[in-house]
TORMI-238102 format. One record per residue (C-alpha): residue in one letter; x, y, z. Coordinates in nm, 2 decimals. Layout:
+------+--------+--------+--------+
! rest !     c1 !     c2 !     c3 !
+------+--------+--------+--------+
!    A !      X !      Y !      Z !
...
+------+--------+--------+--------+
end
This chain:
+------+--------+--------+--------+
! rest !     c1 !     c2 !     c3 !
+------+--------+--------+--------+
!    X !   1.59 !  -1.75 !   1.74 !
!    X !   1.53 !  -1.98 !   1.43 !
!    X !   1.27 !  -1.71 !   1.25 !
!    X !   1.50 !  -1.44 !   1.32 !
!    X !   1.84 !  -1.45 !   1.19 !
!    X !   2.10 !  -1.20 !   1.29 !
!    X !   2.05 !  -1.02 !   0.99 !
!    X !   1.66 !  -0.96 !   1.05 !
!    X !   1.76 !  -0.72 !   1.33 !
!    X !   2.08 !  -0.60 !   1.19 !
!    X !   1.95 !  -0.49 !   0.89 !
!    X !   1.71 !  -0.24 !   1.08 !
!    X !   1.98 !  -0.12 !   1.32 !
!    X !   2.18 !  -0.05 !   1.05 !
!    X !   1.92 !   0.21 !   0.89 !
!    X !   1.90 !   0.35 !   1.20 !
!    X !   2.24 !   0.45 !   1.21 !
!    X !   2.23 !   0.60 !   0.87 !
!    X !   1.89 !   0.82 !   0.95 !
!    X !   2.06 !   0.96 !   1.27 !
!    X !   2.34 !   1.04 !   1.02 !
!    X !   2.13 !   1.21 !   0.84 !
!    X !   1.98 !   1.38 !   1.11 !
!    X !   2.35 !   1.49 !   1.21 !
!    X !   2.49 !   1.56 !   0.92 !
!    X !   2.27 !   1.60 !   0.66 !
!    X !   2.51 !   1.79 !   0.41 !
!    X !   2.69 !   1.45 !   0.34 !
!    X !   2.69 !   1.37 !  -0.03 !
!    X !   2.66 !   0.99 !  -0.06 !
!    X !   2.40 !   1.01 !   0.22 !
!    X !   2.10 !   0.96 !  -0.05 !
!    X !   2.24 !   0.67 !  -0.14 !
!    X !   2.32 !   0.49 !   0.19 !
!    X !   1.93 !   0.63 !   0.26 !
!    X !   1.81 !   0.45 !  -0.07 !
!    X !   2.04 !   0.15 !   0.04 !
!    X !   1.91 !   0.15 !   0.42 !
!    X !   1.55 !   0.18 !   0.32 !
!    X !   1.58 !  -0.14 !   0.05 !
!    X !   1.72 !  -0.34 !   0.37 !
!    X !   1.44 !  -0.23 !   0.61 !
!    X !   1.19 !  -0.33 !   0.36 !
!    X !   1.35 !  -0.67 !   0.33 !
!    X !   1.36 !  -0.68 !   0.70 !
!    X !   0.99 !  -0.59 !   0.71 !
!    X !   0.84 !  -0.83 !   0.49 !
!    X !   1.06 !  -1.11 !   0.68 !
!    X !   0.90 !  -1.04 !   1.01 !
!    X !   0.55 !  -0.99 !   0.88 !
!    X !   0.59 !  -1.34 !   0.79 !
!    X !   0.66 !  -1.47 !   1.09 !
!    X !   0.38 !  -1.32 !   1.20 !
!    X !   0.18 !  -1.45 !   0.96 !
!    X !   0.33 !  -1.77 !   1.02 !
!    X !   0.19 !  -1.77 !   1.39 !
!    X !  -0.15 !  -1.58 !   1.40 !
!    X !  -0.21 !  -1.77 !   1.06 !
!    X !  -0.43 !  -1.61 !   0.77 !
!    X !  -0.60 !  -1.37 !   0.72 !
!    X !  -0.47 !  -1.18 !   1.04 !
!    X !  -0.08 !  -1.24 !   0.92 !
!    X !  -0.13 !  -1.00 !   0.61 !
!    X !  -0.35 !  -0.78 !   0.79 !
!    X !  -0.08 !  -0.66 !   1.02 !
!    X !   0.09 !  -0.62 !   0.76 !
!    X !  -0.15 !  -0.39 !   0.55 !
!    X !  -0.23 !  -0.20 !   0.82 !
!    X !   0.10 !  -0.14 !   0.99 !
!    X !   0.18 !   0.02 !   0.67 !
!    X !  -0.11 !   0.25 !   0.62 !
!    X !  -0.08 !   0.37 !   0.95 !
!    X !   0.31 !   0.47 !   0.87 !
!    X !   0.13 !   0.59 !   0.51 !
!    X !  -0.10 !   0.80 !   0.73 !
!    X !   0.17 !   0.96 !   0.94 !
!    X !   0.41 !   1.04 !   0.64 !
!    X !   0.10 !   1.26 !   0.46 !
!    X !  -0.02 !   1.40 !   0.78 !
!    X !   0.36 !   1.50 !   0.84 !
!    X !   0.39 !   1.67 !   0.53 !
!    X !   0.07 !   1.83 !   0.48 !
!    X !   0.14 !   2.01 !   0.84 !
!    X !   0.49 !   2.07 !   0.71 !
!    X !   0.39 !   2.21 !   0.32 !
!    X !   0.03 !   2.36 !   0.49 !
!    X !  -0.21 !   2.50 !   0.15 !
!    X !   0.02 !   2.39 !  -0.11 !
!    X !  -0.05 !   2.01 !   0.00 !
!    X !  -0.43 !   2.04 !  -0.04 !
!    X !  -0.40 !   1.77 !  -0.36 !
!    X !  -0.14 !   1.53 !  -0.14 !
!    X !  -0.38 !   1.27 !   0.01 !
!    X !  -0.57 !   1.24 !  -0.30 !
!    X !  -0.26 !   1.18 !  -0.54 !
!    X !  -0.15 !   0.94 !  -0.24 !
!    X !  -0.44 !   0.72 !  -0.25 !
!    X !  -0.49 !   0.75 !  -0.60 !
!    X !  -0.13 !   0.63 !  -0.71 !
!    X !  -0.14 !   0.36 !  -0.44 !
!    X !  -0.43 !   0.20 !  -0.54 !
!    X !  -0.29 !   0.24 !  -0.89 !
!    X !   0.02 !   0.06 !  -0.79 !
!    X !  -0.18 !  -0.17 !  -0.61 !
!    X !  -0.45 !  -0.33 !  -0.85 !
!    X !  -0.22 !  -0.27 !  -1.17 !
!    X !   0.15 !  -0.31 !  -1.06 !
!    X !   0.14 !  -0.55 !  -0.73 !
!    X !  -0.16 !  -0.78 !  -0.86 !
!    X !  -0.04 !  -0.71 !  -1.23 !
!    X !   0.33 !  -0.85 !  -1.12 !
!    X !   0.17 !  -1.15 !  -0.90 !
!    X !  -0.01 !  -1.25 !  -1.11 !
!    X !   0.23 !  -1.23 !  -1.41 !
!    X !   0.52 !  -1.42 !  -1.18 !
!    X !   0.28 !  -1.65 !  -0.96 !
!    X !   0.19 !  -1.76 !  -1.38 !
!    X !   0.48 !  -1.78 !  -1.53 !
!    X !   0.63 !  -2.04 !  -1.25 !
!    X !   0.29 !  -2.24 !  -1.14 !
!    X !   0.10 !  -2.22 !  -1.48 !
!    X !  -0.27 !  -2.16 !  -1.32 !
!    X !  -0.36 !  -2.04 !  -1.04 !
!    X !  -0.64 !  -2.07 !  -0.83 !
!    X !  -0.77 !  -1.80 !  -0.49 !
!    X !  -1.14 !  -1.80 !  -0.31 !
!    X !  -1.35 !  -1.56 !  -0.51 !
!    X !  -1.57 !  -1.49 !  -0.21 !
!    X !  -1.34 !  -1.31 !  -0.05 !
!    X !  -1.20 !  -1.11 !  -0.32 !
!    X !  -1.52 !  -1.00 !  -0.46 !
!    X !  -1.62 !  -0.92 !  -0.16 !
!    X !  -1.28 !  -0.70 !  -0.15 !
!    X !  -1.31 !  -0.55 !  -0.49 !
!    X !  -1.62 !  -0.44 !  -0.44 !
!    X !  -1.51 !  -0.25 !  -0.10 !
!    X !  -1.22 !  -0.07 !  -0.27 !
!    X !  -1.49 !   0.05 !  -0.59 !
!    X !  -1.71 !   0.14 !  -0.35 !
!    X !  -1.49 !   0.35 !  -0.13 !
!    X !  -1.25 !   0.45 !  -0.42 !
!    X !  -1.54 !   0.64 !  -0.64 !
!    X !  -1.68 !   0.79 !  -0.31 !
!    X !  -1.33 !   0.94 !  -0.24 !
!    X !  -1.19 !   1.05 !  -0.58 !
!    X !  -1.48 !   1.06 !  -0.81 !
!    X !  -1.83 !   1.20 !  -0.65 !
!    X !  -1.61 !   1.52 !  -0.56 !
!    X !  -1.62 !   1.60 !  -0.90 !
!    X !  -2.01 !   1.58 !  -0.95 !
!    X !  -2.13 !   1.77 !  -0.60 !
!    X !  -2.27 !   2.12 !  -0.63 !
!    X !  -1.97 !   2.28 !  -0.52 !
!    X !  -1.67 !   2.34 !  -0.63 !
!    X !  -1.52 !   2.07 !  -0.85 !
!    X !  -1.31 !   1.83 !  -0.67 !
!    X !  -1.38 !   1.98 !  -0.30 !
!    X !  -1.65 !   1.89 !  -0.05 !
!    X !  -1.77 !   2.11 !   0.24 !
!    X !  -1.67 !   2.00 !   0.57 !
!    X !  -2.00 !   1.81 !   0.62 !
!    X !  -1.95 !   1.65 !   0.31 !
!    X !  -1.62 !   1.57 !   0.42 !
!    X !  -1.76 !   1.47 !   0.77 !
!    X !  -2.03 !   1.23 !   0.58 !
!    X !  -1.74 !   1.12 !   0.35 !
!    X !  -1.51 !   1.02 !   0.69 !
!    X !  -1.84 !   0.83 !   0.87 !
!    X !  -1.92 !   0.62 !   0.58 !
!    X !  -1.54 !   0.49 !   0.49 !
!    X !  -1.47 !   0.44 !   0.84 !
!    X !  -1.78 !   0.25 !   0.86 !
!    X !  -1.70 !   0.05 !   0.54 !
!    X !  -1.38 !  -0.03 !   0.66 !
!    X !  -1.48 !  -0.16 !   0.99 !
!    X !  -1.72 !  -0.38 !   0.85 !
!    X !  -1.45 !  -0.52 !   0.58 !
!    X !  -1.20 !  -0.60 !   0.86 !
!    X !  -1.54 !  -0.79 !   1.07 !
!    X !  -1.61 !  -0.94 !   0.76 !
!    X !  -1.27 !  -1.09 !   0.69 !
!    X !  -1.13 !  -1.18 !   1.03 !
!    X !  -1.45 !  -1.32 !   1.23 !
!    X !  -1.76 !  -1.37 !   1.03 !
!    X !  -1.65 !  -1.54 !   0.70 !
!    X !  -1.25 !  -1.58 !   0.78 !
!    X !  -1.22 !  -1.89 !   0.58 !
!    X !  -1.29 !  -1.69 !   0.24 !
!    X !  -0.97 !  -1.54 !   0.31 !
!    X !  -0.79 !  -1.90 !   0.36 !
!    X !  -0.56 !  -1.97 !   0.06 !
!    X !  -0.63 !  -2.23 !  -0.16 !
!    X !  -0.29 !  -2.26 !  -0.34 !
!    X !  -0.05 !  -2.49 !  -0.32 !
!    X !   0.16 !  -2.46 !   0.01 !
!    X !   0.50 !  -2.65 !  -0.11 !
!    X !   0.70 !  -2.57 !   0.13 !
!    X !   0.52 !  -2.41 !   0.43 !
!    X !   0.53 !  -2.77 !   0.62 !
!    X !   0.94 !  -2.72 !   0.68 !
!    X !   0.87 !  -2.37 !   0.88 !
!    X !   0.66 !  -2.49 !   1.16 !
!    X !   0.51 !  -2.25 !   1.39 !
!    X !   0.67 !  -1.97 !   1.61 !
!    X !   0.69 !  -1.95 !   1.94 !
!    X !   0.53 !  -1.66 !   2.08 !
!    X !   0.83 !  -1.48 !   2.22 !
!    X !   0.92 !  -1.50 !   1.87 !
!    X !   0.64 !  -1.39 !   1.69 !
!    X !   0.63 !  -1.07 !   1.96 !
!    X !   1.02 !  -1.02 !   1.87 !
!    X !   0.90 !  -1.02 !   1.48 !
!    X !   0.65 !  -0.78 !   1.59 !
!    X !   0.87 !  -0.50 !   1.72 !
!    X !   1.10 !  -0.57 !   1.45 !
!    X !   0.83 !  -0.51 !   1.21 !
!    X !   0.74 !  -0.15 !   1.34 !
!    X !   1.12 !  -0.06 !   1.38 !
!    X !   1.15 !  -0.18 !   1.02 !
!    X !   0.84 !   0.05 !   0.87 !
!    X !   0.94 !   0.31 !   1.07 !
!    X !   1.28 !   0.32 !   0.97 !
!    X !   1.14 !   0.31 !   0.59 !
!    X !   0.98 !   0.62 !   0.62 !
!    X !   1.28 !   0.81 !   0.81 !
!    X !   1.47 !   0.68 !   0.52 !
!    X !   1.21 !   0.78 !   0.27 !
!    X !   1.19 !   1.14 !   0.43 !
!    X !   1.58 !   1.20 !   0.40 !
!    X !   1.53 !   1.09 !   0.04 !
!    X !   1.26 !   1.33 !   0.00 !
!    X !   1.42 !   1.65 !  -0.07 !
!    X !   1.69 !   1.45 !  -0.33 !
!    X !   1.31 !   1.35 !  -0.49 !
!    X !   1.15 !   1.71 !  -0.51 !
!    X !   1.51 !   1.79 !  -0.67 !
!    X !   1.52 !   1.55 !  -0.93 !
!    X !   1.14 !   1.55 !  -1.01 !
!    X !   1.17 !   1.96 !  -1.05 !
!    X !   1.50 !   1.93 !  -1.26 !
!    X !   1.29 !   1.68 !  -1.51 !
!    X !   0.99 !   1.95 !  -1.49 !
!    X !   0.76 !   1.61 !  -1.34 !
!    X !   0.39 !   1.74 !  -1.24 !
!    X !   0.34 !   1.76 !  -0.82 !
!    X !   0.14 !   1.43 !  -0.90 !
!    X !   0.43 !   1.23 !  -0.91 !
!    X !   0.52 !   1.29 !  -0.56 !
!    X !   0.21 !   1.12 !  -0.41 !
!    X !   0.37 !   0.85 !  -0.68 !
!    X !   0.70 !   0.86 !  -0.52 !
!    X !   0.55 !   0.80 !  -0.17 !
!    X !   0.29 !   0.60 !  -0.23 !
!    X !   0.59 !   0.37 !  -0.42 !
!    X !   0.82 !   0.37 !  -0.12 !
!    X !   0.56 !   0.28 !   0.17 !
!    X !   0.39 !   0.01 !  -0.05 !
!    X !   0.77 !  -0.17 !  -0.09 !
!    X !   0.71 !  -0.42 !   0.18 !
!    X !   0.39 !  -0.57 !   0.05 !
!    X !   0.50 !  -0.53 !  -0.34 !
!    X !   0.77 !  -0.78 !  -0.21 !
!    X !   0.55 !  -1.00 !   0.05 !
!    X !   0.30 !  -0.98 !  -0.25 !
!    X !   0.53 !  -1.16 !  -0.53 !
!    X !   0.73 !  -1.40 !  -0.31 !
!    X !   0.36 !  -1.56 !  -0.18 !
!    X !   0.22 !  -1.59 !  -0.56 !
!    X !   0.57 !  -1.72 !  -0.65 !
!    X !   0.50 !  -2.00 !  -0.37 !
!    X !   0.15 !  -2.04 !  -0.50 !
!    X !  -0.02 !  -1.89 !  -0.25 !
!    X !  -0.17 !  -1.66 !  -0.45 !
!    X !  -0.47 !  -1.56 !  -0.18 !
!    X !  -0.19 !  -1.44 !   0.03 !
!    X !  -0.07 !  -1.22 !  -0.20 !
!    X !  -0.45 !  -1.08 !  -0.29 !
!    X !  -0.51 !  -1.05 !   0.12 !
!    X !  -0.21 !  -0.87 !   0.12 !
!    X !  -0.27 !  -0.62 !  -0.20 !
!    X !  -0.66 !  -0.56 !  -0.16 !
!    X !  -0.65 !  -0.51 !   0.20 !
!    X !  -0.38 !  -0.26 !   0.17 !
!    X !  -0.59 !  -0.05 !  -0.10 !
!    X !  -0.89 !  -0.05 !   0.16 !
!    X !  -0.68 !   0.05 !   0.43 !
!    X !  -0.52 !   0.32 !   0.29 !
!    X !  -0.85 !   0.49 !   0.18 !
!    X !  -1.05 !   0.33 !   0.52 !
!    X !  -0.77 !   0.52 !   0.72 !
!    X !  -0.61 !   0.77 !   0.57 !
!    X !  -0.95 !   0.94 !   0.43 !
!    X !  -1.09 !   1.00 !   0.82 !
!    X !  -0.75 !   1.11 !   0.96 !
!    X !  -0.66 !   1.35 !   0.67 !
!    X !  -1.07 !   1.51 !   0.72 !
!    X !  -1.02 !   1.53 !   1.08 !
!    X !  -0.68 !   1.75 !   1.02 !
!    X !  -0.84 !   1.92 !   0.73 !
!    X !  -1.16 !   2.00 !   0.90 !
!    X !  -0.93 !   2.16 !   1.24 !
!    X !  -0.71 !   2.35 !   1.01 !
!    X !  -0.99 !   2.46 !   0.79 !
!    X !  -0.85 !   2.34 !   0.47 !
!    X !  -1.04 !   2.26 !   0.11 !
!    X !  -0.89 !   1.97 !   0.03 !
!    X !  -0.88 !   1.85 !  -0.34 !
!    X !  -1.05 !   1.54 !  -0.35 !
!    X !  -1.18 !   1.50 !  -0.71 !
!    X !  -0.95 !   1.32 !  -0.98 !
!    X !  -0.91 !   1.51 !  -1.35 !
!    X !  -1.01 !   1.31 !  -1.65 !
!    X !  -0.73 !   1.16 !  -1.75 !
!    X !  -0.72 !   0.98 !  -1.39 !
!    X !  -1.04 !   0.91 !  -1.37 !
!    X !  -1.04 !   0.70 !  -1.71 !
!    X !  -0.73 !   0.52 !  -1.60 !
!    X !  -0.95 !   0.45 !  -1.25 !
!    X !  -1.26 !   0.30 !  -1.45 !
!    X !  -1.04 !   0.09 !  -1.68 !
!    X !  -0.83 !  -0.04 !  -1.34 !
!    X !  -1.19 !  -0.13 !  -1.18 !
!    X !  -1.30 !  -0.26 !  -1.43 !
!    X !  -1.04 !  -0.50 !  -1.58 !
!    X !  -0.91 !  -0.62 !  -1.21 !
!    X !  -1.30 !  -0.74 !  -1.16 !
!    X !  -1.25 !  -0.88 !  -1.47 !
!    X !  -0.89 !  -1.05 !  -1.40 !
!    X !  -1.02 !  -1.24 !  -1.09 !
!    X !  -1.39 !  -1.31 !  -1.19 !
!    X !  -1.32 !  -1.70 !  -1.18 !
!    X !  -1.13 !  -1.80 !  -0.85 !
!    X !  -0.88 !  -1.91 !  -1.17 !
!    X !  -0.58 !  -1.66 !  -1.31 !
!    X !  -0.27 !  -1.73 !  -1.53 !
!    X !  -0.02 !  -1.50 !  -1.61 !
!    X !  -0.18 !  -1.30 !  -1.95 !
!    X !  -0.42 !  -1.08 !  -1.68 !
!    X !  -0.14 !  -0.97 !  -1.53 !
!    X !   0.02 !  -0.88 !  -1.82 !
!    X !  -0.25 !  -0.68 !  -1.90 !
!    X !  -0.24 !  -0.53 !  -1.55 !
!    X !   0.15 !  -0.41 !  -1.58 !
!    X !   0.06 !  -0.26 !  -1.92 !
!    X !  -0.15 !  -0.09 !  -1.74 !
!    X !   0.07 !   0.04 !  -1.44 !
!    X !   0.29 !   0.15 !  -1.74 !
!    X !   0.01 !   0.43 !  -1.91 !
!    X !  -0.08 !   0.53 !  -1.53 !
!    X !   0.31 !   0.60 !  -1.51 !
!    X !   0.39 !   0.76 !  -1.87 !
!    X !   0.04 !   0.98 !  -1.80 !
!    X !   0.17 !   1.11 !  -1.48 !
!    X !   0.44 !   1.22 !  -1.60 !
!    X !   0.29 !   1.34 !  -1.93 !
!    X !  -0.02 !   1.44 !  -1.87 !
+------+--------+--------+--------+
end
């Protein structure tokens, strides 16, 4: 298959084998590092297939299977652990979402739009569309992490018909997001960039693209088989450096957004830099449109309080992220000093964490 390479399904196979050697033998000692090495290859292999994809279902469904492929593996790896940690994971969804739309809006549009610059000057996207999208992710972002803190409660946590209300009306939100983008105004989600180079790739066949497709699952999943093997190396070296529990929603939140921090940077380096927003923004509302509803269900069956409200410190670092990203893409225009501005940014969000 000319889209698929040997290596596009080796790669995968390959971090197979090392998870079932970590399953086997999970005393080994260089087994972190094949893990780490395995989960770098199936990320590669990930973003490779969800390009194909893309390639044959065309925009803006091609970074939407992306986006949500991923959130549904984000989804399954904080369900997994919150079962497995029980109360002590009450904060885990919240740090999550709150580091990945951190790493989202700061260090994935701060890097696209810094590298997309620095090689094509200025670039240009449909501001429609990501208005439209930046308003979604405020909206559903200060619902989530923010209005916790204000109810009459206690601060940060919502009764379970809060929580219920809070599940209805970010489903809801999300639903009407994905209408918006993929039937009634599709073409605000069209890039507008330069496509050097997209004529030479032609269009998949569709025994192809469905080969890319099962690919592309085997890839995620075997991201976060690689990324749960890592984990207890993580909680070691996080407790050794004396690094708040925050930074572990960091840690995973960092790992599953790999393949669209990748996909994300090659597309604004090819000036396609609506690409690279469809594939940022619609991953920030998919985490919150999906995670939030699965994570109140489980909460509201195991009878948990959840911590939903951020502290200060976060919720400054929120405002400012809002604020400057509307900023950053007010025009349908960008060059490369936003997203400097952006990664600086990322930077205090990271140094914060871990000195709060």
């Amino acid at each position: 298959m000319k889209f698929n390479p040997a290596w596009t399904w080796a790669v995968p196979a390959v971090s197979w084998v090392l998870v079932l050697c970590w399953l086997l033998t999970p005393g080994f000692a260089l087994l972190p590092i094949l893990l780490a090495i395995g989960l770098l290859g199936s990320v590669l292999s990930a973003v490779h297939h969800a390009e194909v994809i893309s390639l044959r279902v065309g925009e803006p469904f091609g970074t939407l299977v992306l986006a949500l492929s991923v959130t549904v593996i984000e989804v399954a790896l904080i369900v997994s652990m919150m079962l497995n940690g029980g109360a002590g994971t009450m904060a885990l969804p919240r740090d999550t979402l709150f580091a990945a739309i951190m790493i989202i809006l700061n260090g994935i549009i701060g890097l696209s739009l810094l590298m997309g610059g620095r090689k094509n000057s200025e670039q240009r996207f449909n501001l429609e569309g990501t208005t439209d999208a930046l308003c979604t992710i405020s909206l559903i972002t200060v619902l989530t992490m923010v209005l916790p803190n204000f109810t009459s409660g206690e601060a940060g946590v919502l009764s379970p018909v809060q929580m219920g209300f809070l599940a209805v009306a970010i489903l809801l939100v999300f639903i009407g997001f994905i209408r918006f983008q993929t039937v009634l105004h599709r073409n605000y989600f069209l890039d507008v960039g330069d496509t050097e180079g997209d004529a030479g790739h032609g269009v998949p066949e569709t025994r192809e693209a469905l080969f890319s497709l099962g690919l592309l699952i085997v890839s995620l999943v075997a991201v976060v088989a690689s990324a749960k093997g890592l984990s207890p190396s993580l909680e070691a070296i996080l407790g050794h450096m004396g690094a708040p529990a925050a930074m572990l929603g960091v840690l995973i939140a960092a790992i599953v957004l790999l393949p669209e921090f990748s996909a994300s940077i090659r597309a604004a380096r090819a000036n396609r830099l609506q690409t690279s927003l469809n594939l940022a923004l619609g991953s920030a509302i998919a985490s919150i449109g999906l995670t939030v509803p699965v994570v109140v269900i489980l909460a509201l069956w195991m009878g948990w309080p959840l911590q939903w409200g951020l502290d200060g410190t976060a919720m400054v670092l929120l405002a400012l992220t809002l604020f400057l990203v509307a900023l950053s893409l007010r025009t349908g225009n960008t060059t490369r000093q936003p997203g400097v501005l952006h990664v600086v940014l990322f930077v205090a969000f990271i140094f914060f964490t871990l000195v709060p």
